[in-house]
C-alpha positions as CSV (number, residue, x, y, z in Angstrom):
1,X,0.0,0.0,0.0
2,X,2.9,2.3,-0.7
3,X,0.7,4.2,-3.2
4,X,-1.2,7.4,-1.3
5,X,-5.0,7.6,-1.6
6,X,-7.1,11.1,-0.7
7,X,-10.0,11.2,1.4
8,X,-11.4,14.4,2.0
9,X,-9.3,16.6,-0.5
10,X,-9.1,20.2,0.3
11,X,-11.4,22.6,-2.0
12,X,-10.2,26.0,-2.7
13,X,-13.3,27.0,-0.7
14,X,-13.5,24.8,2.1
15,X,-9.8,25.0,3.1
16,X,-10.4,21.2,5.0
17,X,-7.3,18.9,5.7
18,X,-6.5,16.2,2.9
19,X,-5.8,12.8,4.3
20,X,-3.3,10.9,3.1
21,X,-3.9,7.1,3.3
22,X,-0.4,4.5,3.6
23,X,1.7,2.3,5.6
24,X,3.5,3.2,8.2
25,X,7.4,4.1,9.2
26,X,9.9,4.2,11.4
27,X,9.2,7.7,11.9
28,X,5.5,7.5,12.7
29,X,6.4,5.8,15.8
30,X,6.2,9.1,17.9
31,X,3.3,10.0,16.1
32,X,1.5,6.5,16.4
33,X,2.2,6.3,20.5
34,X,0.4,9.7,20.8
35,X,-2.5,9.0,18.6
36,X,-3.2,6.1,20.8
37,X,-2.8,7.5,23.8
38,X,-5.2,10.7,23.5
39,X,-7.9,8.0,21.7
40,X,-7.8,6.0,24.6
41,X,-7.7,8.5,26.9
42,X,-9.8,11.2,25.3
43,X,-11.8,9.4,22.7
44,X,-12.8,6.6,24.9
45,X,-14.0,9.2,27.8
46,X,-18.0,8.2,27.8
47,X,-17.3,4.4,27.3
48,X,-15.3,3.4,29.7
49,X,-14.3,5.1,33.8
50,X,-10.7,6.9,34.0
51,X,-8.9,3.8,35.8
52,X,-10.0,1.7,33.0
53,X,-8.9,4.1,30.2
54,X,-5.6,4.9,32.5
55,X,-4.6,0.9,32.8
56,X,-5.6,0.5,28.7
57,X,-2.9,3.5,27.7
58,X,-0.4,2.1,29.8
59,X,-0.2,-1.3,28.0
60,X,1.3,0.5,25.5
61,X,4.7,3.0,26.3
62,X,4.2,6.4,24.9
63,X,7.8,5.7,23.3
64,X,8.4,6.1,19.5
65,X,10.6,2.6,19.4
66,X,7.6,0.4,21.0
67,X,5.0,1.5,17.8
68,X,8.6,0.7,15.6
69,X,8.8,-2.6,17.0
70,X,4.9,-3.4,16.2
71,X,5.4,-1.9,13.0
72,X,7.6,-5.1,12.3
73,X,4.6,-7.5,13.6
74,X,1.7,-6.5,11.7
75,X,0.8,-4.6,8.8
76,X,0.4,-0.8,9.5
77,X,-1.9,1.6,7.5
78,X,-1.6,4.9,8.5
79,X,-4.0,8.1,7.9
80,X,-1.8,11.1,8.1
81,X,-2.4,14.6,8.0
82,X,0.2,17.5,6.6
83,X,2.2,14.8,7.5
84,X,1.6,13.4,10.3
85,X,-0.2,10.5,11.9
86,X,-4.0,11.3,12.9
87,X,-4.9,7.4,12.6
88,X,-3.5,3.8,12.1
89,X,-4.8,0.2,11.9
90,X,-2.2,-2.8,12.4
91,X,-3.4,-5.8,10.5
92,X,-2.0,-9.5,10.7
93,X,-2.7,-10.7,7.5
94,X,-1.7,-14.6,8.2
95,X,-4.8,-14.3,11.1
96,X,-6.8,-12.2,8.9
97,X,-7.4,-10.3,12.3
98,X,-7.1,-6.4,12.6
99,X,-5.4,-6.3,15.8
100,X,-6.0,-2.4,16.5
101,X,-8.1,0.9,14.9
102,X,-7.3,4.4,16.2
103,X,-8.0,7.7,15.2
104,X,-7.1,11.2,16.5
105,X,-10.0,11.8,18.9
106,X,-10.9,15.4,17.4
107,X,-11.0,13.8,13.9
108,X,-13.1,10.6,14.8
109,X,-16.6,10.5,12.7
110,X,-15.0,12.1,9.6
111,X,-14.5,8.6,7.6
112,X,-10.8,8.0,8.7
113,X,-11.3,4.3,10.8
114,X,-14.0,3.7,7.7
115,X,-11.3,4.3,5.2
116,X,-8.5,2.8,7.1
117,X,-10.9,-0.6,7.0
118,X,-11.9,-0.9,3.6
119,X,-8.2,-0.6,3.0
120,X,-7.7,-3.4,5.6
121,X,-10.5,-5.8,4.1
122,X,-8.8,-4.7,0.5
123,X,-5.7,-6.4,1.9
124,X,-7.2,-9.4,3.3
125,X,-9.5,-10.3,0.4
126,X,-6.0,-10.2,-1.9
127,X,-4.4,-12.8,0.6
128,X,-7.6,-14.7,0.0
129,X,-9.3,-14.0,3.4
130,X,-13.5,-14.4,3.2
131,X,-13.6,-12.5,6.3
132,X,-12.1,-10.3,8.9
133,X,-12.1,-10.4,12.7
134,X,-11.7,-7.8,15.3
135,X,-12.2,-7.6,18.9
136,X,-13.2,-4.1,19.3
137,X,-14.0,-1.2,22.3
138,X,-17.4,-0.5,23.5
139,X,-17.1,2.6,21.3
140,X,-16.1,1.0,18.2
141,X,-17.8,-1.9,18.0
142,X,-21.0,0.8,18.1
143,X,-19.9,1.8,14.9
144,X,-18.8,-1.5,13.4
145,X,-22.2,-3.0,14.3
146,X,-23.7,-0.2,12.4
147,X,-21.7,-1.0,9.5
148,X,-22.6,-5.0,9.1
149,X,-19.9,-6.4,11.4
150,X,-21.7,-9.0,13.2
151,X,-20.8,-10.0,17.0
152,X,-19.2,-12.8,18.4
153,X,-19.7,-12.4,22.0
154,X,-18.5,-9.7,24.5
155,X,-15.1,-10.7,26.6
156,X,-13.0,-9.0,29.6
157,X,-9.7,-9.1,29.6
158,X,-7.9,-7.5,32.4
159,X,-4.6,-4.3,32.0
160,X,-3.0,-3.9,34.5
161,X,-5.1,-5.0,37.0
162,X,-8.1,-3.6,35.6
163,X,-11.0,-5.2,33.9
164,X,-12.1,-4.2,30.1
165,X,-14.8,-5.0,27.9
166,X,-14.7,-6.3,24.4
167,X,-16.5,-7.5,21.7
168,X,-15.6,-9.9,19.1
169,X,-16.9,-8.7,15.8
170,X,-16.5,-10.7,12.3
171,X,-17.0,-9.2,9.1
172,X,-17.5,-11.6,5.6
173,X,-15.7,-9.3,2.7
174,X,-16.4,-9.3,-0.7
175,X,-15.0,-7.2,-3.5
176,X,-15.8,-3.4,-4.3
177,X,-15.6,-1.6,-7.1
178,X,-14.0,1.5,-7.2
């Protein structure tokens, strides 16, 4: 996905930020640890109490290298912005599992999780995947079930020393025109 994609392209008029669609690099890292940490944080405020959101960001460092070193594990798209990171998905392709979805908190509901998962599905229909899983937040799998993802079954799972709530969603792919 080296190739960059617009969503939202600026008009003369409208002045609005062009989104820039690709996978990630080293130097996102920084970018990637912060974008996760305010949509946990921030974007997560009215689905989940401030000890859960609190143990959820600090699974992850807010340290450039860590988002580097998962760069190597899974399959990073990135949504950028003038340059920089304002959302990112990490896919593992042999799982046909999207293993996380965040987006800027301030930009979320403008298309750029939507447009960072038909790039996802794109990917996994090529490597011959019928369907994709996720286990998603209370706030996204909202949206997802909105969107034809159909649920699994809600699960806990406990950071550091705090219980969370997810749901397993699937999603059967087919091919789209574009």
């Amino acid at each position: 996905m080296e190739t960059m994609t617009m969503n939202d392209a600026p008009s003369p008029r409208s002045g609005s930020p062009r989104i820039l669609y690709r996978q990630a690099k080293a130097r996102d890292g920084a970018d990637q640890a912060e974008v996760f940490h305010h949509a946990v944080m921030q974007g997560a405020a009215a689905h989940y109490s401030v000890e859960q959101r609190a143990a959820w960001a600090a699974t992850m460092p807010r340290e450039a290298s860590a988002w580097v070193a998962r760069q190597a594990l899974y399959t990073t798209l990135m949504a950028t912005c003038d340059g920089r990171c304002v959302g990112f998905l990490e896919l593992d392709i042999p799982k046909g599992y999207i293993h996380t979805l965040y987006v800027w908190p301030s930009l979320s509901r403008r298309g750029i999780g939507s447009t960072l998962l038909v790039h996802a599905e794109r990917m996994l229909l090529e490597h011959g995947w019928g369907h994709a899983t996720i286990d998603a937040s209370r706030m996204l799998a909202e949206s997802l079930l909105r969107r034809g993802w159909r649920d699994l079954g809600t699960e806990w799972v406990t950071r550091n020393g705090v219980r969370l709530e997810r749901q397993r969603l699937e999603k059967r792919l087919s091919a789209i025109e574009t």
